[in-house]
N, C-alpha and C positions, 0 to 999 in steps of 0.2 A: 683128784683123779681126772684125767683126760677126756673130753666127750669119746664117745664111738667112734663119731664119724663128722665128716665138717657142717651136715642142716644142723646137729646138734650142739655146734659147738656157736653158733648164733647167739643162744640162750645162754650159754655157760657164765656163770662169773668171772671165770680169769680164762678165757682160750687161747690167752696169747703164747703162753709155751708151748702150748700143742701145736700150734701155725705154724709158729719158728721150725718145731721139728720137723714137721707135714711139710715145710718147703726145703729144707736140708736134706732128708730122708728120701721123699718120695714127691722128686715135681711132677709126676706125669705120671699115673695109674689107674687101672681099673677096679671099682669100690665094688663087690660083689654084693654088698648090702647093701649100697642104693638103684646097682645096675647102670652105674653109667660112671664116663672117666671123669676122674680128679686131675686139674692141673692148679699145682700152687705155686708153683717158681714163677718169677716175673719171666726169666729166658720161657716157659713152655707158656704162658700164659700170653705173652706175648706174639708167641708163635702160631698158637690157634687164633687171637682173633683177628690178626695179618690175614691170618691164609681167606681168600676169596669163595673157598667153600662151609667156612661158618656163619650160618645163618643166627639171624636175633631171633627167631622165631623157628617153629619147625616147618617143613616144605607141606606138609597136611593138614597144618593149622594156624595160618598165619596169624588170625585172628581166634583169640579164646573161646570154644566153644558155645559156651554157656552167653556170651553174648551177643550170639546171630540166632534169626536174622535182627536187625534193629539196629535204632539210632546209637547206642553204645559203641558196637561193631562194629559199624561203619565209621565213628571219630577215632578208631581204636588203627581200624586201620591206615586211617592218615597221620600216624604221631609218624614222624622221623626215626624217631629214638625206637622204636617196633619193625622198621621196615629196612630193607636194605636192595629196593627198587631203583633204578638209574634215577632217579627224582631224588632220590637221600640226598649224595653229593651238594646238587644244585639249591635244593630249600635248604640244608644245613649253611651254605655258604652266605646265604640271603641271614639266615637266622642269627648268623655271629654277625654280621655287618650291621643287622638292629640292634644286640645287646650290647655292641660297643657305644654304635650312636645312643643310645636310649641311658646309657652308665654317665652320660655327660649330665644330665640332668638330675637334677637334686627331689626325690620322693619320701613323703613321707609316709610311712603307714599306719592305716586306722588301724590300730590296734585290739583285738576282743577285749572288752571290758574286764577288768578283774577289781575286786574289791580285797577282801580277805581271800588270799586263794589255798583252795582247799584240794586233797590231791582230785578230786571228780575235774573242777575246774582245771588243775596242772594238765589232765591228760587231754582234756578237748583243747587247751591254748595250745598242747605241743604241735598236737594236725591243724588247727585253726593258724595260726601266727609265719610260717610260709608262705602258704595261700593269700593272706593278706598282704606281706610285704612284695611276693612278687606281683600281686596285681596292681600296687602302687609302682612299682617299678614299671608295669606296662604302661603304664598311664592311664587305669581303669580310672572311672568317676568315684569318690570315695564312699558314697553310696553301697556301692557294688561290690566293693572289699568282702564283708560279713556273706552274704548271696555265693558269691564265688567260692570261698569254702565251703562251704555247707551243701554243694555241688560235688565239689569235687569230692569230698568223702563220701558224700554218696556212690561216686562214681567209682572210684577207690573199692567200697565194698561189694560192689556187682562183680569182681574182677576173678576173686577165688572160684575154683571149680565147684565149691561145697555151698558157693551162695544160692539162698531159696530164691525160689518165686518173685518174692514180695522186693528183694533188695535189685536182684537185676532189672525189676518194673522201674525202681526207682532211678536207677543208674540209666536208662532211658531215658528219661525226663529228664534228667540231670546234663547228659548229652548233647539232647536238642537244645536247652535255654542254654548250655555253653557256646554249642556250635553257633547259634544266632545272636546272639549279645556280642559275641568276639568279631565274628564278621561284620553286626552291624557297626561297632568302634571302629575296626579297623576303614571303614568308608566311609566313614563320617565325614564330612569336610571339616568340624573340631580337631580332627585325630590329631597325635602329636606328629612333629615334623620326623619323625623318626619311624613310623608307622604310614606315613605317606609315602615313605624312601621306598618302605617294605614291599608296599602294596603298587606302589610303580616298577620298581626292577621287578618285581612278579610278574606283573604284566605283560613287559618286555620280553621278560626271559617264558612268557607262556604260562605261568602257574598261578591255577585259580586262584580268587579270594579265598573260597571256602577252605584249598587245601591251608591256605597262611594262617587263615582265624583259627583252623583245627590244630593248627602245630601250636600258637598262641595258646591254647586251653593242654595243650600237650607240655608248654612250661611250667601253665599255674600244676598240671598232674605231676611233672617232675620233682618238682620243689617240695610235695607233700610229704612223702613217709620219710622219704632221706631228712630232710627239711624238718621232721620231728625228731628221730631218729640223733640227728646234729646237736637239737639245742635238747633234747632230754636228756643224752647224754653230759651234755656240757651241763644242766642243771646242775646232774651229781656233781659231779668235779665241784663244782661252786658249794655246791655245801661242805662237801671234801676237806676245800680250802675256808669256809667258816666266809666264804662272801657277803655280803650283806649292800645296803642302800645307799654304801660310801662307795663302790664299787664303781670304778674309770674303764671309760672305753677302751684304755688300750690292755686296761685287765680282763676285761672280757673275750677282747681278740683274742687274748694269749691263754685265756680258758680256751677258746674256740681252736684256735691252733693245735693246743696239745691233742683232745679229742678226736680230732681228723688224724694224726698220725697215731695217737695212740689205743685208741676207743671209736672207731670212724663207726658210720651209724649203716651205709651197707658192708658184709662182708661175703657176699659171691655174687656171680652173674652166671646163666648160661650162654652156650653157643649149641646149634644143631646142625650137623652134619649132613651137606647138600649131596657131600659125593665123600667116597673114601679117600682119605689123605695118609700122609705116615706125619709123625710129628716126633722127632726124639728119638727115633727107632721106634715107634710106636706104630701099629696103624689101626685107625681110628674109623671105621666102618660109615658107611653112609647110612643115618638116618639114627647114628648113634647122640647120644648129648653128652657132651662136658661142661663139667661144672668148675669155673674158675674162680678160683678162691684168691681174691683181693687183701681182703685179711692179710691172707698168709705173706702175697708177695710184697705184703706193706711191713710185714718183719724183717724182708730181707733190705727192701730199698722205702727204708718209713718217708723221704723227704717226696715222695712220687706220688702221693695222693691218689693211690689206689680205687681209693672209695667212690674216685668220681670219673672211674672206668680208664680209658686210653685207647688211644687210636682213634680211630674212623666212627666210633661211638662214645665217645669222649664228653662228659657233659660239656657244653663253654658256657656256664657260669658257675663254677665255681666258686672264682670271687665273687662274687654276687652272691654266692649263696652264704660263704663264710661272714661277708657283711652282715647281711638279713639276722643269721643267729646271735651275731655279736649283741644286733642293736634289740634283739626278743630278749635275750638274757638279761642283758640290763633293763628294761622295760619290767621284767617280772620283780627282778631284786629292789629297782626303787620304785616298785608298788609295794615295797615289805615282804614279799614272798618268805617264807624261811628255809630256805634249800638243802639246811642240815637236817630238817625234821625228816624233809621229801626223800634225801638223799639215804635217811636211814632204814626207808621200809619201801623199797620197791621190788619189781622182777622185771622180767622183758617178755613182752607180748609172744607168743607163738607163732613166729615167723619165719620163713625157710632162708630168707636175704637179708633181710632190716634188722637191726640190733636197734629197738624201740623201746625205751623202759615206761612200764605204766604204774604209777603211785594207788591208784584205787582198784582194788581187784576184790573186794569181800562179793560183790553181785556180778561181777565180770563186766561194769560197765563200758558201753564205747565210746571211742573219744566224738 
């Protein structure tokens, strides 16, 4: 049977037929049951997030609630990837010009420990093992790797509207030791040459340390759920296919390949409406939201890597992230993981975007 509607087809076991039809059927409509428009065709999904009056956030709340005032809110506000200020452009363009330079150099990552892995352990490596491998790729001290996770999920879980007291306290504190750990690296005179390029064209071009170190802590946040979402996915698959400790890199890739076209670990984003537009014959009211379903438009055109957005919000590391999963998966398989056991009893977390699968659910543990 078909989800409802597309938050519930995140969870679904097989939603890819529904997508297919959702993007055949209906690119561009209004869902009376979530209150707000559906675009699943790649032509209409493309077309909202072109137009210059789609916001990544809404005009009333640029920053989430629940984390102002505080140091959350304020790192929250400086990601890139949250904002779409005359600064986006400029630091985005600074920011691909590091992750080229910084891809030249060979990282390796400390990895979380695993012995016999058990699924409690499977679901903390899947959010723990991004985090690690992008901060080695930033050129964190390896030290620092284990710390930086354990940050960012924190950070991670202040983020929903329903988090208590106690997690947004933490998601503060998680903030500021980001915010100043990343800017203290990034000025280090150790830094890497690659993060001195950063922090001089910043300069140059006028743009604080703080905001560069906050976009820096705005990649280790990127890399996280998707980043879980990626290799939990690809876990299944690898048990699927009966993987095990013999398992080659370039078998892993082509786990990791299939999953991003066929199983990608987001499958929507919003846009919010600054001013009324018409879209398709549509017109789409100011201060309305639509919800663009990647998913869907990665049924119509799978080789487009949906999942990792497009346009002017566009993740640019995608390879880099496809890398990192490849080299997580193998990491777990030749510590003996058994991925067919894992891949027999899971579900997927209850998420509105991330298609996350979690192995341990009898106490509802977090990863």
């Amino acid at each position: 049977m078909h989800p409802a509607h597309p938050l519930l087809a995140v969870t679904h076991p097989d939603p890819y037929p529904y997508y297919a039809a959702l993007a055949r059927e209906q690119p561009l409509y209004w869902d009376k049951t979530l209150g707000l428009w559906v675009a699943s065709h790649p032509t209409a999904i493309s077309a909202v997030m072109r137009h210059p009056a789609a916001r990544v956030r809404p005009l009333t709340e640029p920053v989430p609630r629940g984390l102002c005032p505080g140091p959350a809110g304020e790192l929250f506000s400086r990601f890139v990837r949250m904002n779409d200020s005359r600064l986006h452009t400029r630091i985005k363009t600074l920011l691909m010009a590091y992750l080229q330079a910084q891809s030249q150099q060979a990282c390796t990552p400390q990895w979380p420990a695993i012995t016999l892995l058990s699924a409690v352990q499977a679901d903390r490596f899947l959010y723990a093992a991004p985090v690690h491998a992008q901060a080695a790729f930033l050129g964190l001290p390896d030290q620092l790797h284990a710390d930086c996770a354990v940050q960012i999920q924190a950070y991670l879980t202040a983020l929903p509207a329903n988090a208590n007291a106690d997690l947004i306290a933490a998601g503060h504190t998680a903030a500021l030791t980001l915010q100043d750990r990343l800017e203290s690296h990034l000025l280090a005179a150790e830094a890497s040459p690659a993060l001195r390029q950063l922090r001089d064209d910043g300069a140059r071009d006028g743009i604080p340390a703080a905001l560069l170190a906050a976009n820096l802590a705005g990649l280790l946040f990127q890399s996280c759920e998707a980043g879980a979402g990626l290799l939990g996915n690809a876990l299944i698959l690898a048990g699927r296919r009966s993987l095990d400790a013999s398992t080659t890199p370039a078998a892993a890739r082509t786990v990791i390949d299939h999953v991003v076209r066929h199983d990608p670990p987001l499958h929507n984003t919003r846009r919010f409406m600054g001013n009324a537009i018409e879209i398709q014959g549509q017109r789409i009211e100011a201060g309305q939201t639509v919800l663009l379903v990647l998913a869907a438009a990665a049924m119509i055109e799978p080789d487009n890597a949906w999942t990792f957005g497009a346009h002017g919000h566009a993740c640019p590391g995608q390879t880099l992230a496809r890398s990192h999963a490849a080299d997580a998966l193998l990491h777990l398989l030749h510590a003996g993981t058994d991925a067919h056991a894992l891949a027999s009893h899971f579900r997927y977390r209850p998420l509105l975007n991330a298609r996350v699968p979690q192995f341990d659910f009898s106490k509802d543990h977090q990863p």
